[in-house]
MOPAC internal coordinates of N, CA, C and O (Angstrom, degrees):
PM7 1SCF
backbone

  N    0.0000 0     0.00 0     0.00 0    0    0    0
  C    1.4284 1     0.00 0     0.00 0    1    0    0
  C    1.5249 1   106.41 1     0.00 0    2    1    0
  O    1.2310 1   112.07 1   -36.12 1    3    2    1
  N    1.0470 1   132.56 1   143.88 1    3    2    1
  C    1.6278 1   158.73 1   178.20 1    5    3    2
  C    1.4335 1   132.71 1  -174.44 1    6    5    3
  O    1.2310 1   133.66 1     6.36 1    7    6    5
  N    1.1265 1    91.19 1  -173.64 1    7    6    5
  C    1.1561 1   104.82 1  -166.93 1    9    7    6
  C    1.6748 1   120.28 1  -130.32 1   10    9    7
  O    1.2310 1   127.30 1  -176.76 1   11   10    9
  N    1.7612 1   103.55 1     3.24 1   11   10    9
  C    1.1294 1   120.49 1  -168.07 1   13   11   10
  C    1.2245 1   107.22 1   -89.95 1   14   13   11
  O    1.2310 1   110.41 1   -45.37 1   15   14   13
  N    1.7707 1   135.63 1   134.63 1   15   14   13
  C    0.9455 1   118.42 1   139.52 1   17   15   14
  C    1.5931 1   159.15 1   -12.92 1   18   17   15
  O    1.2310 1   137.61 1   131.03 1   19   18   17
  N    1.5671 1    83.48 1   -48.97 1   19   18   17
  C    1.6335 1    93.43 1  -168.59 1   21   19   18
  C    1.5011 1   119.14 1   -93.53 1   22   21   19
  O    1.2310 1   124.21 1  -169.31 1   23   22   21
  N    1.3932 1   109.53 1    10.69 1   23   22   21
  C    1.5078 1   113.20 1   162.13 1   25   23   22
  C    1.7127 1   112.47 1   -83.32 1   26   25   23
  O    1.2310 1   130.49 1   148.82 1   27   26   25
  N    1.0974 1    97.37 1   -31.18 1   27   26   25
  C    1.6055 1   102.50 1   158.47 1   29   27   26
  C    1.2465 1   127.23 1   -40.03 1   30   29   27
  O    1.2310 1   124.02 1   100.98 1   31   30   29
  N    1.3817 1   109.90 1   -79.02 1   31   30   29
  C    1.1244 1   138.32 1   157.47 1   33   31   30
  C    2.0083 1   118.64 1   -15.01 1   34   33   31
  O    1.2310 1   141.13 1   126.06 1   35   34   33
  N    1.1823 1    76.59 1   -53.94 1   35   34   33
  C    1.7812 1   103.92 1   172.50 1   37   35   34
  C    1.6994 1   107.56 1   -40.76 1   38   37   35
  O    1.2310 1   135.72 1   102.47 1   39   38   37
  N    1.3813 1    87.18 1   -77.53 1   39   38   37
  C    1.4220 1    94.87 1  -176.80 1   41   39   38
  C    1.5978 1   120.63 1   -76.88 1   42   41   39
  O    1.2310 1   110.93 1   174.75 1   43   42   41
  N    0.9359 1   134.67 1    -5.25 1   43   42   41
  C    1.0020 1   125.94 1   147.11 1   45   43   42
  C    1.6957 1   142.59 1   -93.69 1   46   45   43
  O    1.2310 1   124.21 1  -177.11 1   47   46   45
  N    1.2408 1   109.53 1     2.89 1   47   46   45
  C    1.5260 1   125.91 1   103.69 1   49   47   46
  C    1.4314 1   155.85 1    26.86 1   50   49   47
  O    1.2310 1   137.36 1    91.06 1   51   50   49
  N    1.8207 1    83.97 1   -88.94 1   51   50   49
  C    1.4082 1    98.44 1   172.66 1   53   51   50
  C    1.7858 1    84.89 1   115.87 1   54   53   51
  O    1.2310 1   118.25 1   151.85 1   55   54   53
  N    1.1861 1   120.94 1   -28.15 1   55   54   53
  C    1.5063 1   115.77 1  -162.68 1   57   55   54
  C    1.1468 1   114.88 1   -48.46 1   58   57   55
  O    1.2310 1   108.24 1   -75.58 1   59   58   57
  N    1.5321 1   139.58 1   104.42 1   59   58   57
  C    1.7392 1   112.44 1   165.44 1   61   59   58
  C    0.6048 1   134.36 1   -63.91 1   62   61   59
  O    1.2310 1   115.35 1   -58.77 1   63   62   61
  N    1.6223 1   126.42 1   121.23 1   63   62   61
  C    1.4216 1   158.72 1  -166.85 1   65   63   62
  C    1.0647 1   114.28 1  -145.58 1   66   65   63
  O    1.2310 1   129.01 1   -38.46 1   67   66   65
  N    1.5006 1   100.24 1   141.54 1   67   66   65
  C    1.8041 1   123.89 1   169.57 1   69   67   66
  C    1.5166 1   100.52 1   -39.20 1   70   69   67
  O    1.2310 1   121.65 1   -23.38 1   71   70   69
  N    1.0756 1   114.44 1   156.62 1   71   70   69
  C    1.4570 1   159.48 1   112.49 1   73   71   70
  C    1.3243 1    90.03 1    23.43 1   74   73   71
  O    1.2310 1   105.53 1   -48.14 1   75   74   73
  N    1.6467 1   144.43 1   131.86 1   75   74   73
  C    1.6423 1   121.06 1   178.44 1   77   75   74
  C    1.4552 1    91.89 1  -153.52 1   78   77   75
  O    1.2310 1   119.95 1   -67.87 1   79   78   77
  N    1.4542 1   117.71 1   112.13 1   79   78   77
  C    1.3492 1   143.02 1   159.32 1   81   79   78
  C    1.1227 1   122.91 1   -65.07 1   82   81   79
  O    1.2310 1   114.61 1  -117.31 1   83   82   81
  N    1.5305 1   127.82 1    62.69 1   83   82   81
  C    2.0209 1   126.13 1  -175.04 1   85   83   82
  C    1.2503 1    93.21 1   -72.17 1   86   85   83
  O    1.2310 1   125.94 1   -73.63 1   87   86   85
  N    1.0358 1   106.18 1   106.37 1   87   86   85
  C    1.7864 1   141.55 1   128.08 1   89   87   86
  C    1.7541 1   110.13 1   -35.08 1   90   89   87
  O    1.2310 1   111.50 1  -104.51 1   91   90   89
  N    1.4988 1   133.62 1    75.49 1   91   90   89
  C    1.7379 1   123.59 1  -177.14 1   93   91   90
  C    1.3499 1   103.13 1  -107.43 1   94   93   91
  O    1.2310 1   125.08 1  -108.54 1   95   94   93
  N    1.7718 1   107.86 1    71.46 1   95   94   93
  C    1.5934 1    95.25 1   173.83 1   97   95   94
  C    1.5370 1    92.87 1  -125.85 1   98   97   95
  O    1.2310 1   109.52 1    -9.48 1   99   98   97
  N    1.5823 1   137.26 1   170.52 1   99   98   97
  C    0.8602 1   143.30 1   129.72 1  101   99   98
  C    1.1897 1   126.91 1   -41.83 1  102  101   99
  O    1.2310 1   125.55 1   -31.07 1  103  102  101
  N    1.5591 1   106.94 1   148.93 1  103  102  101
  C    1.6075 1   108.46 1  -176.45 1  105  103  102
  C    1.4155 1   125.16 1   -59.47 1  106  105  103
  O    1.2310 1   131.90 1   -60.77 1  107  106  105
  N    1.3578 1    94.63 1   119.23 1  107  106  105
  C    1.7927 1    99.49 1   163.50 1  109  107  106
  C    0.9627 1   118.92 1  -139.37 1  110  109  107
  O    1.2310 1   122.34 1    19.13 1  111  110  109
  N    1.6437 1   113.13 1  -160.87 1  111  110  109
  C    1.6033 1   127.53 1   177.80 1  113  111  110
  C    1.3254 1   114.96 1   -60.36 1  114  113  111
  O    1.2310 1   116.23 1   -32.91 1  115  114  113
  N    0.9797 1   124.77 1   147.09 1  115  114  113
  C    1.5404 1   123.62 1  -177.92 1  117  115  114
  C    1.5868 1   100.35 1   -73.25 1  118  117  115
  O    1.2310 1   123.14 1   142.03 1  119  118  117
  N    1.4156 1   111.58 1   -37.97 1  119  118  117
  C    1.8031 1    96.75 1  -172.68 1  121  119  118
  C    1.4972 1   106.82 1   -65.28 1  122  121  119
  O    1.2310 1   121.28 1   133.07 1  123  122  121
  N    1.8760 1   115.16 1   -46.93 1  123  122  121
  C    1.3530 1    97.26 1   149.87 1  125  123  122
  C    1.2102 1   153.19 1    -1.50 1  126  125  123
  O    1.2310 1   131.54 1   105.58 1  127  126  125
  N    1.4272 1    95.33 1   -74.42 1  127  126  125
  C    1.8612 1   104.07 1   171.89 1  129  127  126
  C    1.4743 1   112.01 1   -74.39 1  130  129  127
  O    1.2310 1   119.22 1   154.29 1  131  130  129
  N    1.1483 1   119.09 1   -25.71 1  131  130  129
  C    1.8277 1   105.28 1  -176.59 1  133  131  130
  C    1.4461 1   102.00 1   -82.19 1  134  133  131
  O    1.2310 1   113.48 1   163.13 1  135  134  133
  N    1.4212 1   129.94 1   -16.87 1  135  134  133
  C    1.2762 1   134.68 1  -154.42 1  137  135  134
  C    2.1533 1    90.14 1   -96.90 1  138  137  135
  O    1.2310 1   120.75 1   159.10 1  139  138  137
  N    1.0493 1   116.17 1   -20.90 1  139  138  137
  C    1.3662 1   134.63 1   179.81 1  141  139  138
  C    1.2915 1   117.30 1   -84.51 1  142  141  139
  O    1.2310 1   121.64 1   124.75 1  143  142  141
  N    1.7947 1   114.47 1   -55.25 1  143  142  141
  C    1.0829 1   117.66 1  -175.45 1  145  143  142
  C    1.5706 1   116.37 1   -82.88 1  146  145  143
  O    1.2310 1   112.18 1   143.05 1  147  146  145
  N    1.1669 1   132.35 1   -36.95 1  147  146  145
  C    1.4104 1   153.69 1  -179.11 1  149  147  146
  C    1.8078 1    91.96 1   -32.54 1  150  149  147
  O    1.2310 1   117.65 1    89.40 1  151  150  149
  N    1.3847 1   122.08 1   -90.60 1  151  150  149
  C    1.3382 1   113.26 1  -177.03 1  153  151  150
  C    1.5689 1   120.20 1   -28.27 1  154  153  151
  O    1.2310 1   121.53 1   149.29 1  155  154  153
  N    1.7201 1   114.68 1   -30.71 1  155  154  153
  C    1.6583 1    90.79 1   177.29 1  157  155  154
  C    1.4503 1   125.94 1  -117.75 1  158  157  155
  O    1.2310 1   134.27 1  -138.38 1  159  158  157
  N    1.6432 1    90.01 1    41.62 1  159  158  157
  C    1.7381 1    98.93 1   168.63 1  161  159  158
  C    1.2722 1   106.41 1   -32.90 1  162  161  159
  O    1.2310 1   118.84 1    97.77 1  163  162  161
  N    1.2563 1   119.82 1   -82.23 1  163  162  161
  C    1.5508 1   164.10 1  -110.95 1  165  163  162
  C    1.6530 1    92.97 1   -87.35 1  166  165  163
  O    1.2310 1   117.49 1   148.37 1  167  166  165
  N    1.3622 1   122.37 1   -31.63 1  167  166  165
  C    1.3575 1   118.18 1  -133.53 1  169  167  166
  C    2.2042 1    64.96 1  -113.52 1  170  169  167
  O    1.2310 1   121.09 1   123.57 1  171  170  169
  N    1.7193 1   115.52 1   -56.43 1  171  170  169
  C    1.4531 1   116.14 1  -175.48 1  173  171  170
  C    1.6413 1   111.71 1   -35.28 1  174  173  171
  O    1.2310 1   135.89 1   139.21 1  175  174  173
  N    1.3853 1    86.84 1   -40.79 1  175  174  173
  C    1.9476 1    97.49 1  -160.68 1  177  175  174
  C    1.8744 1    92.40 1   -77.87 1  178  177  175
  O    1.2310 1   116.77 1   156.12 1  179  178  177
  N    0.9863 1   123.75 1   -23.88 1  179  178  177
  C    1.7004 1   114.99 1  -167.92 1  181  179  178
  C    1.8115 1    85.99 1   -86.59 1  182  181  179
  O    1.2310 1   108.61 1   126.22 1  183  182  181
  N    1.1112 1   138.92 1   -53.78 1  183  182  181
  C    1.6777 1   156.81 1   161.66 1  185  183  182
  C    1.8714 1    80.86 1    -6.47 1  186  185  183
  O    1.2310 1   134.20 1    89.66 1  187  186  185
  N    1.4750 1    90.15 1   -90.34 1  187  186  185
  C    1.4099 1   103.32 1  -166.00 1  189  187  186
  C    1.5949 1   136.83 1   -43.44 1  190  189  187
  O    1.2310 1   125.34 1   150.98 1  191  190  189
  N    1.6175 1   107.34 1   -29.02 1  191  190  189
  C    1.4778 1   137.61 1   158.25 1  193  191  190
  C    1.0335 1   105.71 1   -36.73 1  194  193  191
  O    1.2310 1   124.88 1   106.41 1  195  194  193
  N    1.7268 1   108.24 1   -73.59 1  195  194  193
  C    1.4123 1   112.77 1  -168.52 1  197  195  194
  C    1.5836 1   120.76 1   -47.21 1  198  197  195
  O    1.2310 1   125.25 1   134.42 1  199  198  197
  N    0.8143 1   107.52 1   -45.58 1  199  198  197
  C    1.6179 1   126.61 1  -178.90 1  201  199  198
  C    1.7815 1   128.84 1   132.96 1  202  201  199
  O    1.2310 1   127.61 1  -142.30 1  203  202  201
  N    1.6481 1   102.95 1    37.70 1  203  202  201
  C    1.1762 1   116.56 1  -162.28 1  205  203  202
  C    2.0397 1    86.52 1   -87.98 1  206  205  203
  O    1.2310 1   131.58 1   -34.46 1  207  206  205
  N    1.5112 1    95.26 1   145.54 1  207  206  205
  C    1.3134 1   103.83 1  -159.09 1  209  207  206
  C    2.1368 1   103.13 1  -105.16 1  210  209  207
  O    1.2310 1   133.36 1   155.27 1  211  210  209
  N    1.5604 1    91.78 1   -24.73 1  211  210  209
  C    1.3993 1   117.31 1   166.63 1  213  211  210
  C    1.4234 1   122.26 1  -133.92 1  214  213  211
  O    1.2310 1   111.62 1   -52.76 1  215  214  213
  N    1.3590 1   133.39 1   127.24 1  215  214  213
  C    1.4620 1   133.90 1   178.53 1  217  215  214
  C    1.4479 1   101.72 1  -119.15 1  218  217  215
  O    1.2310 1   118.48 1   -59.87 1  219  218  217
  N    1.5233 1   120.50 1   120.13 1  219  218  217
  C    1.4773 1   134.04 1   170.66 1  221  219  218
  C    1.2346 1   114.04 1   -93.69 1  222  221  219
  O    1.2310 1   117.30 1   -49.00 1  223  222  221
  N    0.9971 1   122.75 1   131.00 1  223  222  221
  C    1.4998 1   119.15 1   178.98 1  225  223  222
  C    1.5958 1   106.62 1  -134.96 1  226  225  223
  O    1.2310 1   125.85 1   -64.69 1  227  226  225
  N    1.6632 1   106.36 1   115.31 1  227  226  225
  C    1.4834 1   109.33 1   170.10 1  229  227  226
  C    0.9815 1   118.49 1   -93.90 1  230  229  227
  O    1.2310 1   120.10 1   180.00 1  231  230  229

């Protein structure tokens, strides 16, 4: 999970790499972001099942 660009980047690429959770929010509070991200566990983890190699989340 991040927030970095360049794991992106990675995988599209070709680079093998983990599993990569883009994080595309502006900076905030961390309770913020857990208070944001929390609702789309559920929906990341079904993403990832399928065989999604990157999940973006704005």
């Amino acid at each position: 999970m991040t927030k970095d660009e360049d794991f992106s980047i990675m995988i599209s690429l070709g680079v093998q790499a983990p599993v990569i959770v883009w994080i595309r929010v502006g900076n905030t509070r961390r309770r913020a972001l857990i208070e944001w991200f929390e609702p789309l566990v559920d929906h990341v983890i079904e993403m990832i099942e399928t065989g999604n190699r990157l999940v973006e989340l704005r």
